[in-house]
C-alpha positions in Angstrom: -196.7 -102.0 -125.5 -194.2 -103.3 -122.8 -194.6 -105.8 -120.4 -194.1 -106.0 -116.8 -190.7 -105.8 -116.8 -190.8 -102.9 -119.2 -189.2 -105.0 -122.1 -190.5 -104.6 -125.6 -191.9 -108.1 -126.6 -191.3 -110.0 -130.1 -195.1 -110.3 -130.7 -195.9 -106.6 -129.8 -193.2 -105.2 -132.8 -194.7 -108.0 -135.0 -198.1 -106.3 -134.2 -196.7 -102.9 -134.8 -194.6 -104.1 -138.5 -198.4 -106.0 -139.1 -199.8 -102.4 -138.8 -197.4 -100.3 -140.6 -197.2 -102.9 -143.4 -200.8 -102.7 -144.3 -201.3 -99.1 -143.5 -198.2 -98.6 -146.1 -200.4 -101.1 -148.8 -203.6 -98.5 -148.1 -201.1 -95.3 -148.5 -199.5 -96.3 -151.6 -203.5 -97.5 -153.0 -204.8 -93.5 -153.5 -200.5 -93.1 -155.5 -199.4 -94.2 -159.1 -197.8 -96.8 -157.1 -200.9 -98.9 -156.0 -199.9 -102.4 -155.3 -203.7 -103.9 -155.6 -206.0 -103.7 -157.8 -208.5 -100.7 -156.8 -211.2 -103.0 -156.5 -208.7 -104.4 -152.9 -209.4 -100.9 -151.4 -212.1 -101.6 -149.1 -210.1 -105.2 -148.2 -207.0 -103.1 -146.9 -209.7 -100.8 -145.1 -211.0 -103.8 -143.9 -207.7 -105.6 -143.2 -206.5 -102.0 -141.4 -209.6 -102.1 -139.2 -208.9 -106.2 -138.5 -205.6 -105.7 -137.2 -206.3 -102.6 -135.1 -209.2 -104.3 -133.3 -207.2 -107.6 -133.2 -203.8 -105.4 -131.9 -206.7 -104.2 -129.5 -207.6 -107.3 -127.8 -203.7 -109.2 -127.9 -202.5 -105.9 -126.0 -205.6 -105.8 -123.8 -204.6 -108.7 -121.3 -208.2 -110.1 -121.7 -208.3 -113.6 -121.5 -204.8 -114.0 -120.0 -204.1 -116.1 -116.9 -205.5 -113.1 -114.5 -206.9 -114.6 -111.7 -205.0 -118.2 -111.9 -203.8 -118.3 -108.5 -207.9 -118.1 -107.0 -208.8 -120.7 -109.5 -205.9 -123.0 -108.8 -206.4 -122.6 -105.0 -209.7 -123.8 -105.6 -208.6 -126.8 -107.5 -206.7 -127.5 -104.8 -202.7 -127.0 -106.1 -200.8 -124.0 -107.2 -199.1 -125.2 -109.7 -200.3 -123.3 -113.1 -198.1 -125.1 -115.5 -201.1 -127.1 -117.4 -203.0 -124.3 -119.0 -200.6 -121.3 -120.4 -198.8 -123.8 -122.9 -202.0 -124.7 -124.1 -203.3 -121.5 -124.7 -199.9 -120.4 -126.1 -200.5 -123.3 -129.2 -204.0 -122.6 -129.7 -203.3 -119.1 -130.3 -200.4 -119.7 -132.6 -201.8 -122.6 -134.4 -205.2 -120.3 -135.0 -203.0 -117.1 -136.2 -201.2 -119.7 -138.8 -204.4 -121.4 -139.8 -205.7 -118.0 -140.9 -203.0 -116.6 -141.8 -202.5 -119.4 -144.5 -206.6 -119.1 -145.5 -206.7 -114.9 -145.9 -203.0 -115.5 -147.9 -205.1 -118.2 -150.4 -207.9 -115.6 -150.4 -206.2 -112.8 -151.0 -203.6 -114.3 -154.0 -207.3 -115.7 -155.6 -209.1 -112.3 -155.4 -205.5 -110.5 -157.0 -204.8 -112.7 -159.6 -205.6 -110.6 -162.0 -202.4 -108.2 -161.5 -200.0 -111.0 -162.7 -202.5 -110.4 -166.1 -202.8 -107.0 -166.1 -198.6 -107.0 -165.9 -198.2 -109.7 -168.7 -200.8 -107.1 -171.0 -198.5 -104.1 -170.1 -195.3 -105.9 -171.0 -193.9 -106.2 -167.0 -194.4 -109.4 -165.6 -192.1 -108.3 -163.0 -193.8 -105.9 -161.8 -197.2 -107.8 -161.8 -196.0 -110.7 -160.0 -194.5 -108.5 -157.1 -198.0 -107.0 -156.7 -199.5 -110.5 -156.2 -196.7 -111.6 -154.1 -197.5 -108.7 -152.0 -201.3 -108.7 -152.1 -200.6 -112.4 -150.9 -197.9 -111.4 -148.1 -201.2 -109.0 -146.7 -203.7 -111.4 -146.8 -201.3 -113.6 -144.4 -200.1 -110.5 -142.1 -203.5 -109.7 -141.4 -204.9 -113.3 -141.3 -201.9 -113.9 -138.6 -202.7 -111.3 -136.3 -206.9 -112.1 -136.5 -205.9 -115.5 -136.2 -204.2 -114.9 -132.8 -206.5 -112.7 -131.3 -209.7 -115.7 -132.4 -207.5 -118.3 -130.8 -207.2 -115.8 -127.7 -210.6 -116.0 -127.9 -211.1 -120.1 -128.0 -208.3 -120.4 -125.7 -210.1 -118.4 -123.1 -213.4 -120.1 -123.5 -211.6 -123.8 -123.3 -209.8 -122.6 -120.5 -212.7 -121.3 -118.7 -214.7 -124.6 -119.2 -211.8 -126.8 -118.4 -211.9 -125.0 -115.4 -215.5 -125.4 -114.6 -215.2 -128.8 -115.1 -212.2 -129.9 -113.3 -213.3 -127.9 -110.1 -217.4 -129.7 -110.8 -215.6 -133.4 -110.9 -213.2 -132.8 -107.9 -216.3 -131.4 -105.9 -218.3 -134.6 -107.1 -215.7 -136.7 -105.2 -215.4 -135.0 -102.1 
């Protein structure tokens, strides 16, 4: 998990804090101390699986800029300043995009602990376990939203690519 410098990046301990958090959530589900509903369980094994396969592909390097400098010599310029912003906001605006729909999903499918706390007398306690259930449906909806926008960023890319290199080679 470093990068070429050997540095420790900001998104590869936000993957690892995505990975403990929900593995903590799936921990404390089999305790007295269960924060969803046990009808969540296979969700958090899903979620756990989510994030390790998306944690999988953001660490990979696939669909990064690997073989830029062949491409842009074929375009014709070496400057490579056009695609990596690009790809940088499709992958963050997908990761908040789903993170936001899995948070909605997940607070609508845990309602029910804020109920089930008001029947046992602790609201509190209730409302923390939605807050929480919520705060997991975002942490995993984050990190699968980045590695599908990897995904889409890549394919654009690719095509852009295609396309520029088609239409400069139709006009020479």
């Amino acid at each position: 998990m470093t990068t070429t410098g050997g540095r420790r990046t900001a998104s590869d301990l936000g993957l690892v804090l995505a990975l403990v958090a929900i593995t903590i959530l799936l921990i404390l589900q089999y305790t007295k101390q269960a924060m969803l509903p046990r009808t969540q369980t296979p969700a958090l094994w899903g979620a756990e699986a989510a994030i390790l396969a998306a944690a999988f592909v953001l660490r990979s390097g696939w669909g990064r800029d690997s073989g830029w400098k062949e491409e842009q010599r074929r375009l014709g310029t070496l400057a490579n300043n056009y695609y990596p912003p690009r790809r940088d906001a499709l992958i963050n605006g997908f990761a908040v995009g789903v993170g936001v729909l899995l948070a909605l999903w997940w607070g609508t499918a845990t309602w029910g602990v804020v109920l089930g706390g008001m029947r046992r007398g602790v609201v509190g306690r209730g409302l923390l376990d939605f807050e929480i259930a919520t705060a997991a449906g975002a942490i995993t909806g984050a990190v699968v939203g980045a590695a599908i926008g990897l995904a889409v960023g890549h394919v654009w890319e690719s095509r852009h690519r295609r396309d520029r290199l088609e239409r400069r080679n139709a006009h020479a």
